[in-house]
C-alpha positions in Angstrom: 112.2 106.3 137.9 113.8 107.2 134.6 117.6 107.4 134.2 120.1 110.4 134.9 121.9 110.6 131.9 125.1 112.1 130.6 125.5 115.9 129.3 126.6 114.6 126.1 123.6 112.1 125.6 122.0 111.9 122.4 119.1 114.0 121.8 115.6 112.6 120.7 112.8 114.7 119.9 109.1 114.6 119.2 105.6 114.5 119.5 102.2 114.4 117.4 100.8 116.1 114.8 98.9 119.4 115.2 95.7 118.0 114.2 95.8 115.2 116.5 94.7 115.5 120.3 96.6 112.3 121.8 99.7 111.9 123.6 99.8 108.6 124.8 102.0 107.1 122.3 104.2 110.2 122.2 104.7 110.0 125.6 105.9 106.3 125.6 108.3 107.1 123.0 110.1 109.6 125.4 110.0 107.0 128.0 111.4 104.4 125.7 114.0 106.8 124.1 114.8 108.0 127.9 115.6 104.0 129.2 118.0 104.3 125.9 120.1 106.9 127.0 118.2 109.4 125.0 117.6 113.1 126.4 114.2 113.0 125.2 112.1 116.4 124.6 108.2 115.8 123.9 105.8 118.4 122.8 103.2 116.0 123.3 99.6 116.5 121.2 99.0 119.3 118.7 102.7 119.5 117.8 103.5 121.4 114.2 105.5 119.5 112.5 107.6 123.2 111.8 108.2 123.3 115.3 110.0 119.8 115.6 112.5 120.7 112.7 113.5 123.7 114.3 113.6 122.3 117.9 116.1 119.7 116.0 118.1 121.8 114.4 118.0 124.0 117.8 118.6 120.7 119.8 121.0 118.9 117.9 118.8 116.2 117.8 119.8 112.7 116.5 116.4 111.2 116.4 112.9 113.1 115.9 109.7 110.6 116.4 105.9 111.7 115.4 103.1 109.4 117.0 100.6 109.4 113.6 97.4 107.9 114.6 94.9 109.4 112.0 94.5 109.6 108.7 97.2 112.3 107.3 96.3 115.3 105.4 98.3 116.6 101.9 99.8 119.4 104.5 100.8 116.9 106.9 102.6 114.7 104.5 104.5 117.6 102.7 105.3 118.8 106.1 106.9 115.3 107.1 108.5 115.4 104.2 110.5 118.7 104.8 110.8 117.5 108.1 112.9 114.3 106.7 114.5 116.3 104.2 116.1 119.1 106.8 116.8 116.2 109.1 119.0 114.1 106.4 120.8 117.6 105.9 122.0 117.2 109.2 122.5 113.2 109.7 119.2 112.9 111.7 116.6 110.4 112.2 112.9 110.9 111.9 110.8 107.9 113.1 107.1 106.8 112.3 105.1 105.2 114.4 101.0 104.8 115.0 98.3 103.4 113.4 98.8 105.9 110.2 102.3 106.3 110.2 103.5 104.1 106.7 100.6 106.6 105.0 102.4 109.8 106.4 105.8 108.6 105.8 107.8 110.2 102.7 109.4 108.0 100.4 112.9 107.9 99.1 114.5 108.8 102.3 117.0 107.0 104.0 116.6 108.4 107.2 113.0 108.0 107.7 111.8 104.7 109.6 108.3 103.3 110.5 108.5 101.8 113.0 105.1 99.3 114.5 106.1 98.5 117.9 107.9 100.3 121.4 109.9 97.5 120.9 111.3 98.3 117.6 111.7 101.4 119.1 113.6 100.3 121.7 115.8 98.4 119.6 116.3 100.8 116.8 117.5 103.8 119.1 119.8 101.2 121.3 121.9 100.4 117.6 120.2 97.1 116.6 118.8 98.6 113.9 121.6 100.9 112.4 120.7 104.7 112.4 120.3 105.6 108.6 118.7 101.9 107.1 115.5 101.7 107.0 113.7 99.0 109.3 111.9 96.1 107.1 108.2 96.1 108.2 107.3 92.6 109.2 103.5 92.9 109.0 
């Protein structure tokens, strides 16, 4: 049974990308965020990357995670890159993770992390890994 949490939470967001039909990872992000103490929204497989940054902004959301498990397309990698941008405007987080996430991930953006594991996940969203430095990759 997850957690009841506070109205005042923090709100994570996410999902995968339009192209791709999974939602297993997704949907153990949202548990993960959820034991953290995040109200956690997913839109699960077939998410478009447009959608999350207006959900955020909509939301409030501190955190926005994309579950990348194929091979990213140019579209998809501009779009994660406005998705970044917009969610530095507003002192957001977007996180990486999945098998293809470092090759969808922008670059020059302090508020974009890859992360590998649930784990890191885990420990990024509970404050061990500051919100705004970027995790070190240890493979």
């Amino acid at each position: 049974m997850m957690p009841s949490l506070p109205q005042e939470a923090p709100v994570a967001i996410g999902g995968t990308p339009e192209e791709e039909g999974h939602c297993l990872g997704s949907a153990m992000a949202a548990a993960v965020l959820r034991e953290c103490g995040y109200q956690d929204t997913n839109f699960g497989a077939y998410t478009p990357i447009r959608l999350l940054a207006e959900m955020a902004r909509e939301q409030r959301a501190r955190l926005v995670w994309l579950s990348v498990t194929m091979p990213p397309d140019a579209r998809a990698k501009k779009e994660t890159a406005d998705l970044g941008r917009n969610l530095d405007s507003s002192g957001a987080t977007l996180v990486l993770g999945g098998q293809n996430a470092e090759d969808c991930a922008p670059r020059g953006l302090s508020n974009v992390q890859v992360l590998r594991t649930m784990a890191e996940l885990a420990a990024f969203a509970r404050g061990f890994a500051p919100l705004g430095k970027p995790v070190k990759s240890t493979a």
